[in-house]
C-alpha positions in Angstrom: 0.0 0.0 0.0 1.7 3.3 -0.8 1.7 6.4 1.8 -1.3 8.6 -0.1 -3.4 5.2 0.5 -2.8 4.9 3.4 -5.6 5.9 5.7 -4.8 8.8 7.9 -7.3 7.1 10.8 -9.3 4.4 10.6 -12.3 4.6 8.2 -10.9 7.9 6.6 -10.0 7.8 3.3 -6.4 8.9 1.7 -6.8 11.4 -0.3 -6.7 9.4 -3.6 -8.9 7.2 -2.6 -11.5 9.6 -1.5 -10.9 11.2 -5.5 -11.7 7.3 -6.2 -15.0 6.9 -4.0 -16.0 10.3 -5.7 -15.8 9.3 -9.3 -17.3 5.4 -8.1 -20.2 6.8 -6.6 -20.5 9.1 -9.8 -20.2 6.2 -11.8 -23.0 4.0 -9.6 -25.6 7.1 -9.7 -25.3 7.4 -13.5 -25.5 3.4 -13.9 -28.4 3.3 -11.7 -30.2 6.0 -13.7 -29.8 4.1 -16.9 -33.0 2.2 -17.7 -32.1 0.7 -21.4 -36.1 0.1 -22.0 -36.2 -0.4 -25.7 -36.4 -3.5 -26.8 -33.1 -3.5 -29.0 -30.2 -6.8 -30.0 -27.8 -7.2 -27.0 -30.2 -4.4 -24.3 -30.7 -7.8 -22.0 -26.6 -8.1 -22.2 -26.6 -4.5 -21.2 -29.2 -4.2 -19.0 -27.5 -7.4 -16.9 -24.0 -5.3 -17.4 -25.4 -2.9 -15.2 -27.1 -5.1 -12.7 -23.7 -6.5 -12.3 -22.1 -3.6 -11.8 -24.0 -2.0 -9.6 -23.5 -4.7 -7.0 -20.1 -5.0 -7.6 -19.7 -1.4 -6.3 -21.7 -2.4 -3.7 -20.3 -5.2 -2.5 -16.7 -5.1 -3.2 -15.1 -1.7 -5.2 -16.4 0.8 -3.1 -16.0 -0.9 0.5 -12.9 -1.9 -0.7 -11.6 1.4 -1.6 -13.3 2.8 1.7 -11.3 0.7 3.7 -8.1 -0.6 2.0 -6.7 -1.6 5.2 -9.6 -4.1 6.0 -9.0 -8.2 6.0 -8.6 -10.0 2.4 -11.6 -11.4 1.8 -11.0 -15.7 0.4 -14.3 -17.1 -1.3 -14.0 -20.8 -1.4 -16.1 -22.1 -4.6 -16.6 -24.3 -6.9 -18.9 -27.6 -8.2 -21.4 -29.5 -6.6 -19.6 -32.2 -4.3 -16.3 -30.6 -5.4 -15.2 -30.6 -1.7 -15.7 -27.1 -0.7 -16.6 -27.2 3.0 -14.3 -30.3 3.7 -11.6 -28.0 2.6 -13.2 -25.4 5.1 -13.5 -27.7 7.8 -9.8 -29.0 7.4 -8.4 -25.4 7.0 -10.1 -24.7 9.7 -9.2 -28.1 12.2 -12.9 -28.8 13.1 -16.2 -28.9 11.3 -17.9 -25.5 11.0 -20.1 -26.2 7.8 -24.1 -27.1 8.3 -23.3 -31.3 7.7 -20.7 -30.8 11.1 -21.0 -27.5 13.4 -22.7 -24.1 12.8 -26.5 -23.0 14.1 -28.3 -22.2 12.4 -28.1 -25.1 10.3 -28.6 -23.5 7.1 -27.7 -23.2 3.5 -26.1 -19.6 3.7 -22.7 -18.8 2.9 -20.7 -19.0 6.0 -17.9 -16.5 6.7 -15.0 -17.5 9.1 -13.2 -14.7 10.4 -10.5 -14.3 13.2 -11.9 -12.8 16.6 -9.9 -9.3 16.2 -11.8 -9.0 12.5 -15.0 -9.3 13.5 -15.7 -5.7 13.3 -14.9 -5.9 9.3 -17.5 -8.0 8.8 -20.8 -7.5 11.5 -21.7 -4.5 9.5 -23.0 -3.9 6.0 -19.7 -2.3 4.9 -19.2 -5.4 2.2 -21.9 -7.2 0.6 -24.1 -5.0 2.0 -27.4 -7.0 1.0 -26.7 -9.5 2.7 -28.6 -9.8 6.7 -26.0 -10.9 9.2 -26.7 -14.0 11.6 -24.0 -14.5 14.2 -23.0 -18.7 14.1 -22.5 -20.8 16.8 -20.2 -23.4 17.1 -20.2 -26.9 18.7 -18.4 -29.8 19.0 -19.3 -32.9 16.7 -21.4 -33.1 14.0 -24.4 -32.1 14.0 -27.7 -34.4 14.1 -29.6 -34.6 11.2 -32.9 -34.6 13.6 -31.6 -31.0 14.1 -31.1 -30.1 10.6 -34.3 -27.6 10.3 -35.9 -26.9 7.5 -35.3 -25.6 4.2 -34.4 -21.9 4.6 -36.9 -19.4 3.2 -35.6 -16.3 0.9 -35.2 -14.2 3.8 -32.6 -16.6 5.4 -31.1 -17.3 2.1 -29.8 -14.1 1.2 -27.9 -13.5 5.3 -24.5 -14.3 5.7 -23.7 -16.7 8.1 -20.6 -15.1 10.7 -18.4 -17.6 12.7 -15.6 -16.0 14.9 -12.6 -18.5 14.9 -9.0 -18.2 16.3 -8.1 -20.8 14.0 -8.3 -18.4 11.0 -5.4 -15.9 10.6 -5.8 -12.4 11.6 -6.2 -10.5 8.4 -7.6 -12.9 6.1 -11.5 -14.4 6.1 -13.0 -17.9 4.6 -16.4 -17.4 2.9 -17.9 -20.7 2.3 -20.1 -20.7 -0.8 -23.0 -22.2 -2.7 -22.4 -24.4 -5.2 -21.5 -22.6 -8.7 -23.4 -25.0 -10.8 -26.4 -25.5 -8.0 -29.4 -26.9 -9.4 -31.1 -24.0 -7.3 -30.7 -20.0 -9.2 -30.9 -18.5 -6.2 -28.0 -20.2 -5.0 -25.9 -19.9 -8.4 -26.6 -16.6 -8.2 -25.2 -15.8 -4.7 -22.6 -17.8 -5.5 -21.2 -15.2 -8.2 -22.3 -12.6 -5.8 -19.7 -13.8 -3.3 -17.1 -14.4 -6.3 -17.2 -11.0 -7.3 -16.6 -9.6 -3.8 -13.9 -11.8 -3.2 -10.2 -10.1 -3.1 -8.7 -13.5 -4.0 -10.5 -17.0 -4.7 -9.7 -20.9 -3.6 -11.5 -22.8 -6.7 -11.9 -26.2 -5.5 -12.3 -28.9 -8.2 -11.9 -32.8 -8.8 -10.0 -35.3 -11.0 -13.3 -36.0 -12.4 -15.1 -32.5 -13.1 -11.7 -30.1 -13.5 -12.5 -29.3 -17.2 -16.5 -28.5 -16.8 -17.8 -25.9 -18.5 -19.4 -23.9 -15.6 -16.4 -23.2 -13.5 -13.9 -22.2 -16.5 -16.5 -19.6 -17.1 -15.8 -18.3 -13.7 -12.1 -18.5 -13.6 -12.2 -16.8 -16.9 -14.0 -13.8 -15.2 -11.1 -14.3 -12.9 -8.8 -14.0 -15.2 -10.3 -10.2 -16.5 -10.5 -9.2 -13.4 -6.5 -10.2 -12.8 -7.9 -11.7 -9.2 -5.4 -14.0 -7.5 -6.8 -17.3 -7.7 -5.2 -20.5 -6.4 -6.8 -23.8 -7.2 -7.5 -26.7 -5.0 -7.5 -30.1 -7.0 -9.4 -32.1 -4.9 -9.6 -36.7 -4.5 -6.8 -37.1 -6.8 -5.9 -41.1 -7.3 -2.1 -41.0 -6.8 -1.7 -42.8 -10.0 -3.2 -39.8 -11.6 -1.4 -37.0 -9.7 1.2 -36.3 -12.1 -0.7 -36.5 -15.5 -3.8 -34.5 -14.3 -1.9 -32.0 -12.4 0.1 -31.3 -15.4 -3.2 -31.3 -17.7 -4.9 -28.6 -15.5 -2.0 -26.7 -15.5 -1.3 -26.6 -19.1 -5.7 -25.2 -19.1 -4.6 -22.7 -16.7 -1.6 -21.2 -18.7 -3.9 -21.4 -21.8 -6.7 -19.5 -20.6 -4.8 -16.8 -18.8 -3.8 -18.3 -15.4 -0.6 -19.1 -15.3 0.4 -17.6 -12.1 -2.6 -19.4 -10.6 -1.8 -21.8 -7.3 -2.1 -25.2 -7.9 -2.6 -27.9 -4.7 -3.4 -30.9 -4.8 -5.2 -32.8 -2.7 -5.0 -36.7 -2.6 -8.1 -38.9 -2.5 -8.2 -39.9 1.2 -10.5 -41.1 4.1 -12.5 -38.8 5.9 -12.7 -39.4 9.9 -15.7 -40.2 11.9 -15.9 -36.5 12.2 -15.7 -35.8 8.2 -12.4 -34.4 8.6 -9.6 -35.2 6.6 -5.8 -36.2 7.9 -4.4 -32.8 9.5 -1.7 -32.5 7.1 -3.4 -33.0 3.9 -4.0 -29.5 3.5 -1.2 -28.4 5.4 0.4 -26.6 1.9 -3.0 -24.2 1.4 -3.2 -23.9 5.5 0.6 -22.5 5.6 -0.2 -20.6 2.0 -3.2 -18.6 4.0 -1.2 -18.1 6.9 1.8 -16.6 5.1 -0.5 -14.6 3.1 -2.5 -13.2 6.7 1.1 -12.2 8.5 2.7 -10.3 5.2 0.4 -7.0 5.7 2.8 -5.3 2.2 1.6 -8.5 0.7 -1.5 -8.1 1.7 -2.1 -4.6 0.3 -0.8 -5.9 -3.2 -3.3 -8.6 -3.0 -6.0 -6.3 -2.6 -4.6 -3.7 -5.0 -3.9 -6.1 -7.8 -7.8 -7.3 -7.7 -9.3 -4.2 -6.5 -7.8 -2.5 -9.8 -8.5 -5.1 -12.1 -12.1 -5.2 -11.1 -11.8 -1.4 -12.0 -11.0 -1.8 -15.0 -13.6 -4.4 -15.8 -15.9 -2.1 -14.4 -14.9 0.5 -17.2 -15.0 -2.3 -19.8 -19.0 -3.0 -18.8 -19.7 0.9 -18.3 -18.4 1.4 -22.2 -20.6 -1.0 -23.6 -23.3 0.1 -21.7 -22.2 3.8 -22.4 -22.8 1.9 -26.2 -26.2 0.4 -25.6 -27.6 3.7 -24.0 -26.8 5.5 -27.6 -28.6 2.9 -29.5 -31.5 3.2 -27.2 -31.2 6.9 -28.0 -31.4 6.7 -31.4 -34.0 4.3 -30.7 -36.2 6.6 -29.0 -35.1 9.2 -31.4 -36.5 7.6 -34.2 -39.5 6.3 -32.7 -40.2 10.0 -31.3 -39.4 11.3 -34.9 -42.2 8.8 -36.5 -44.7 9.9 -34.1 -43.6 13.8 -34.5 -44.1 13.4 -37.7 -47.6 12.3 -38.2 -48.8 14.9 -36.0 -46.6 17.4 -37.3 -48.5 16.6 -40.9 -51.8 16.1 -39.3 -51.7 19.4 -37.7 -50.9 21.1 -41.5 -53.5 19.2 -43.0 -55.9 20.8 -40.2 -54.5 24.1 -41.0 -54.8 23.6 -45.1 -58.1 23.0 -44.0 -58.9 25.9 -42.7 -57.2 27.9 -45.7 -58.3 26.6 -48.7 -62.0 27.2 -48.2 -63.0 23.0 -47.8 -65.0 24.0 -44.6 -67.2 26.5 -46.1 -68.9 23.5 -48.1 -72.0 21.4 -46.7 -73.9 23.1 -43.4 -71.6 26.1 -42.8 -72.2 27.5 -46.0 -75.7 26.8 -46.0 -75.7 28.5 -42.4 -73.8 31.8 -43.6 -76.3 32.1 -46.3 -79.0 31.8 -43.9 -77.2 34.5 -42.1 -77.0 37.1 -44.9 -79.1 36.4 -46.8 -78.1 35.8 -50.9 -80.1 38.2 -53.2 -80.8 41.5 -51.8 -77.2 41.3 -49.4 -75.1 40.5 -52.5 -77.4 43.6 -54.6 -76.3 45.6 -51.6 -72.2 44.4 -51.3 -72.3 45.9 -55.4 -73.1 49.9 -53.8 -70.4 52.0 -53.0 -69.3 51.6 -49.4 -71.0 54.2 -48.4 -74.3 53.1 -49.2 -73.2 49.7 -48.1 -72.2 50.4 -44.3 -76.1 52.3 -44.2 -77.8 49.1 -45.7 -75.9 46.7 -44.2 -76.9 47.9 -40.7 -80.3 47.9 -41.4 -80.3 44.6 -42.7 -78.6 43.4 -39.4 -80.7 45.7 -37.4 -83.8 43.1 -39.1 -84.3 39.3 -38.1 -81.5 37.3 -39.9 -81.2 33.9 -39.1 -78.9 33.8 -35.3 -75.2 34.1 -35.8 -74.8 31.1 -33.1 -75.7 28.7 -36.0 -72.7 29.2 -38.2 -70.8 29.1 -35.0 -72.4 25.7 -34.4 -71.7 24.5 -38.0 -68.2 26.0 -38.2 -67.8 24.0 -35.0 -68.9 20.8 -36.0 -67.2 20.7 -39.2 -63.7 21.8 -37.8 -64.0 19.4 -34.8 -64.4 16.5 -38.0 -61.6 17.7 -39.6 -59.8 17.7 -36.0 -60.7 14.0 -35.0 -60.2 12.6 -38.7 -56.4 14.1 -38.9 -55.9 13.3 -35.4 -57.1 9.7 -36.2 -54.7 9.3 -38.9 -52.1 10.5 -37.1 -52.3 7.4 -34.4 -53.0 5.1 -37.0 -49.9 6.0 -38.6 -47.8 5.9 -35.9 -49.3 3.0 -34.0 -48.0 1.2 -37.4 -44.8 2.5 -38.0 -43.9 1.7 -34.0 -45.3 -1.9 -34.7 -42.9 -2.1 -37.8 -40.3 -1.7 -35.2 -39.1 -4.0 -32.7 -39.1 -1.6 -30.4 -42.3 0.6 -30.8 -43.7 -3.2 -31.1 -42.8 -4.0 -27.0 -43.2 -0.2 -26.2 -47.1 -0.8 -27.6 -47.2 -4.0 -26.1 -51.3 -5.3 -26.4 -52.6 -1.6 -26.5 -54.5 -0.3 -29.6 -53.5 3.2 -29.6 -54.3 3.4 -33.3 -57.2 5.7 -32.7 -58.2 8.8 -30.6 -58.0 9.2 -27.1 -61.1 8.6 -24.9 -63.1 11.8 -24.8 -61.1 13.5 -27.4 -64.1 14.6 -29.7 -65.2 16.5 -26.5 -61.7 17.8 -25.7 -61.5 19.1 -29.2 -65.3 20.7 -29.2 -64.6 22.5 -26.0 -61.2 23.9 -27.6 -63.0 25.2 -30.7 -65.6 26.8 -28.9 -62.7 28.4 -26.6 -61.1 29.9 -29.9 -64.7 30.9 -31.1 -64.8 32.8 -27.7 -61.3 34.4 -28.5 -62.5 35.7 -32.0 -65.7 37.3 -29.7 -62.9 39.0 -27.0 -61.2 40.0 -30.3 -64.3 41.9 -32.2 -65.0 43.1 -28.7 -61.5 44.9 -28.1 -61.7 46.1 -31.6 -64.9 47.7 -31.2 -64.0 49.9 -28.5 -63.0 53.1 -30.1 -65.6 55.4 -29.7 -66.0 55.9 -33.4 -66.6 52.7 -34.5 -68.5 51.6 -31.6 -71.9 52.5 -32.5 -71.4 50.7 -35.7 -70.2 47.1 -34.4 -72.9 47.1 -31.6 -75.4 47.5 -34.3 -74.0 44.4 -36.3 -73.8 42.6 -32.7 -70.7 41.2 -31.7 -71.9 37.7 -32.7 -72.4 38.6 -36.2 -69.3 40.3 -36.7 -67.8 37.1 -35.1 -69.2 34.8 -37.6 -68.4 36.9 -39.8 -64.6 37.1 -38.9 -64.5 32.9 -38.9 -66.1 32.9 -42.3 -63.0 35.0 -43.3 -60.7 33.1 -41.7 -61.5 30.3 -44.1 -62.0 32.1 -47.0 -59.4 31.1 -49.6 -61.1 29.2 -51.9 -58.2 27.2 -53.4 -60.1 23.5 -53.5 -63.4 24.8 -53.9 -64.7 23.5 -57.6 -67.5 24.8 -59.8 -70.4 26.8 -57.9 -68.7 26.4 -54.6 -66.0 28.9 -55.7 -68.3 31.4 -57.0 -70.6 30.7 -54.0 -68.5 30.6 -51.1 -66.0 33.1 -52.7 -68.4 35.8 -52.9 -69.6 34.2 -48.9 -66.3 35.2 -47.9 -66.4 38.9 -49.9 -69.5 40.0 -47.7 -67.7 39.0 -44.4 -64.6 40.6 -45.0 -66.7 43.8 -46.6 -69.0 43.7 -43.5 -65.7 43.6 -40.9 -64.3 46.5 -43.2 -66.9 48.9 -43.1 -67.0 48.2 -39.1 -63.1 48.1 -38.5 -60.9 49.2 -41.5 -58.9 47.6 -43.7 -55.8 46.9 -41.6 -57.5 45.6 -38.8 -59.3 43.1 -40.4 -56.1 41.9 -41.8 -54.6 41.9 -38.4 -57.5 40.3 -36.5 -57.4 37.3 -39.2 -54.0 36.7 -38.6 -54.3 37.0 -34.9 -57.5 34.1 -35.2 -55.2 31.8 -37.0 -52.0 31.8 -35.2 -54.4 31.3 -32.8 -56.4 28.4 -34.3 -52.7 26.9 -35.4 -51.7 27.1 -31.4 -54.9 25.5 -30.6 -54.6 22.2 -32.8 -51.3 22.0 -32.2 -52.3 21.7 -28.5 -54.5 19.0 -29.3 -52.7 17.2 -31.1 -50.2 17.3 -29.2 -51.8 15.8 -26.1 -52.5 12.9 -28.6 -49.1 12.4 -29.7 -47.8 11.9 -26.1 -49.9 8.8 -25.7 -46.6 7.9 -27.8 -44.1 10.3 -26.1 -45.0 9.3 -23.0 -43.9 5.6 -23.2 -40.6 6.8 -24.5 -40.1 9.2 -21.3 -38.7 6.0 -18.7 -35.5 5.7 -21.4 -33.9 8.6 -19.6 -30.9 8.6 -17.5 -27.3 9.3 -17.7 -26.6 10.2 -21.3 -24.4 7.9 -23.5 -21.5 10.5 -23.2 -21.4 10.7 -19.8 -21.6 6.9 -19.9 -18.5 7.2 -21.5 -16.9 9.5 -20.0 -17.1 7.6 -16.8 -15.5 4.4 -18.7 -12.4 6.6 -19.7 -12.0 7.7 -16.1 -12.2 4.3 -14.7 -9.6 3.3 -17.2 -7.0 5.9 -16.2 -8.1 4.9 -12.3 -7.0 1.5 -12.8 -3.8 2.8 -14.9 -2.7 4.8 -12.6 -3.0 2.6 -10.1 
């Protein structure tokens, strides 16, 4: 351990270190914020890179770097029936595993630890999810009468502690589950404790040293540059010297040459399941020299602790790679939906321009209004003559204004629904084209409109019908026109102003043009003679911005049905991601 990592007082960080923890816990919050939801090749891969992550800065990188000077931690693990708590039990000198002496008898992992280490370990400081249960030990085995039941998934995930003065101070056992248990839970604790471990004892067999599942493990080992040493377990001494050589030409091959190789001979256990005393008396005095070198120590955990650092930045990169496919993901699926509300909004808006809603009822309604002999005999005067007239004629019993409000109304909220209709038809089938959009939809039919849109959308019309009313009636108060718009009445002028609005007649054919054209003439002479010239330009370009604001409000409410299950993809971006990776990199470098 060098001098700046060296803790000042106990459970203070060096200075370094505490630079470490910082960028860690950086690296954990933007991890844990990164959801990967989409539904893209290799997410699952990613998504597991981060689970795996997270808890190994949990349970070993950052206790580790909190507390450098803490015991090495020695996870014993391996195959079913490979020998594991045997090797324990002789390391050891007495049984301490659930077949001989601990209560409870359970199937947790069991943690042997030296008396003065015990406050390393009785806190969550390392493998913090793991509950605590003090052990108890006795002498002889243990009856099977007394062998409880089946732990639930409460006692499972605890951590079994068993203070002994047989193990060396500085270094601690942890007895684990099986690597290839037919149980998940159990495999999966089993890497749990692998990846906290600051140096493994792999204990194998003649029979089962090249199985698939444990090579998979040391190979982890091997990325991680963890010191491993591996216990070849019931060896015939006719085969010592030809399978010892065979694992340890494996080992050299896959990256493990340095690895520690004992063998074990096949013996008989005792009455007490122990083996002879000095069958294990190589790995017992390896431990031991390992527990009273603390320099030795320190390099151990270094070595491991920087490895696993680097790993870290390894997964963190790809993830940092996964998160910007999901962005582009999202990106895309957001653009499609974008799109077809973007286009059903302008074909709202073209709508309203090119004279296609003064057709049917609300042209039939305007006429109503004003009439279509005598008014259009009246729009051919000169202006005077036509301002005198027309408020006579309005001044008389025309049919109500309110009804082309009602039939403007109706036919814009049809154009409204339609347009917003295709809109989620289109984009309901371009996210089902996707993989992506396809598990983001999952069974919902969002291919239509919204429940109680058709409502949503009348009320917003009749709340821009009510704008163009606050409009005429701002307008009309100067005191020379005022006389003049009250005797049109404010809805009349209104109507009139709408009818305007729509008035291009671009898409009209045949009679409608010369019909609804000359509709439109007498509403924008009518708002003339009241307002001027200007102001009628102004107050129809004031009622369509906002009309455009209004169905771009309601269309966009529609679109985030869409939006909306994009919104949990957020998180650390993928730069940051990256970023992170590159700092853990030069972290373990400079190590």
């Amino acid at each position: 351990m060098t001098s700046d990592e060296s803790p000042g007082t106990a459970g203070t960080p060096a200075p370094r270190a505490a630079a470490a923890i910082e960028l860690l816990e950086a690296v954990r919050a933007a991890l844990a914020a990164t959801a990967l939801p989409l539904a893209l090749p290799d997410a699952e891969r990613a998504r597991q890179d981060i689970r795996n992550s997270l808890a190994q800065l949990d349970d070993y990188i950052l206790p580790r770097y909190r507390s450098l000077e803490a015991p090495l931690l020695a996870v014993v693990g391996g195959s079913t029936g490979a020998g594991k708590s045997t090797l324990v039990n002789g390391l050891v000198g007495h049984a301490v595993t659930r077949a001989g002496a601990i209560r409870p008898t359970t199937r947790q992992p069991i943690l042997l630890h030296h008396p003065s280490d015990a406050a390393w370990f009785e806190d969550q400081r390392v493998l913090p999810s793991l509950n605590r249960i003090r052990g108890t030990l006795v002498s002889g085995p243990l009856p099977a009468s007394q062998a409880g039941p089946t732990p639930d998934a409460a006692a499972v995930s605890s951590l079994v502690l068993v203070s002994d003065g047989a193990v060396p101070r500085g270094v601690a056992l942890l007895d684990a589950p099986d690597v290839d248990s037919i149980s998940d839970d159990n495999r999966k604790l089993a890497g749990q404790l692998l990846a906290a471990a600051d140096l493994w004892v792999f204990v194998t067999t003649a029979n089962r040293y090249a199985d698939a599942v444990p090579w998979r493990l040391l190979l982890g080992a091997a990325s991680r540059d963890i010191m491993v040493a591996v216990v070849l377990d019931r060896v015939p001494p006719a085969a010592e010297a030809e399978v010892r050589a065979d694992l340890q030409a494996m080992l050299s091959r896959e990256g493990l040459g340095e690895a520690r190789l004992f063998v074990v001979p096949e013996l008989v256990l005792d009455a007490m399941g122990m083996l002879p005393a000095d069958a294990l008396a190589p790995i017992r005095s390896w431990l031991e020299d390992l527990a009273a070198d603390a320099a030795g120590r320190a390099g151990i955990a270094r070595r491991t602790l920087n490895g696993t650092v680097k790993e870290l930045g390894a997964r963190v990169e790809a993830v940092a790679q996964s998160a910007g496919e999901q962005q582009h993901a999202a990106q895309v699926l957001a653009g499609d939906a974008r799109a077809a509300y973007q286009d059903a909004v302008a074909r709202i808006l073209e709508a309203t321009r090119d004279g296609a809603l003064l057709r049917g009822e609300v042209l039939a309604r305007w006429q109503d209004f004003v009439g279509t002999g005598e008014f259009f005999r009246v729009m051919e005067q000169n202006i005077g003559r036509f301002r005198d007239r027309m408020g006579a004629f309005f001044r008389g019993e025309p049919a109500p204004a309110v009804r082309v409000e009602t039939a403007i109304e109706s036919g814009l909220q049809s154009v409204i629904i339609d347009e917003a209709a295709n809109a989620a038809e289109d984009t309901d089938q371009r996210w089902r084209s996707d993989p992506a959009g396809r598990q983001l939809l999952g069974s919902d039919d969002l291919s239509g409109t919204s429940d109680g849109f058709p409502e949503t959308v009348a009320a917003e019309i009749r709340a821009w019908q009510g704008s163009l009313m606050e409009l005429i009636r701002t307008e009309g108060q100067g005191k020379r026109t005022q006389a003049r718009w009250l005797s049109f009445g404010v809805n009349g002028l209104g109507a009139a102003l709408m009818i305007v609005v729509f008035s291009m007649t671009a898409g009209l054919t045949g009679l409608e043009i010369g019909v609804a054209g000359g509709t439109a003439v007498v509403g924008q002479r009518l708002l003339e003679a009241v307002f001027g010239e200007d102001a009628v330009r102004r107050l129809a370009k004031t009622a369509r911005e906002d009309l455009h604001a209004r169905c771009q409000k309601l269309l966009q409410a529609e679109q985030e049905r869409f939006l909306s299950r994009l919104h949990a993809s957020g998180g650390a971006t993928p730069d940051v991601l990256a970023g992170h990776a590159a700092a853990l990199r030069r972290l373990a470098a400079a190590a």
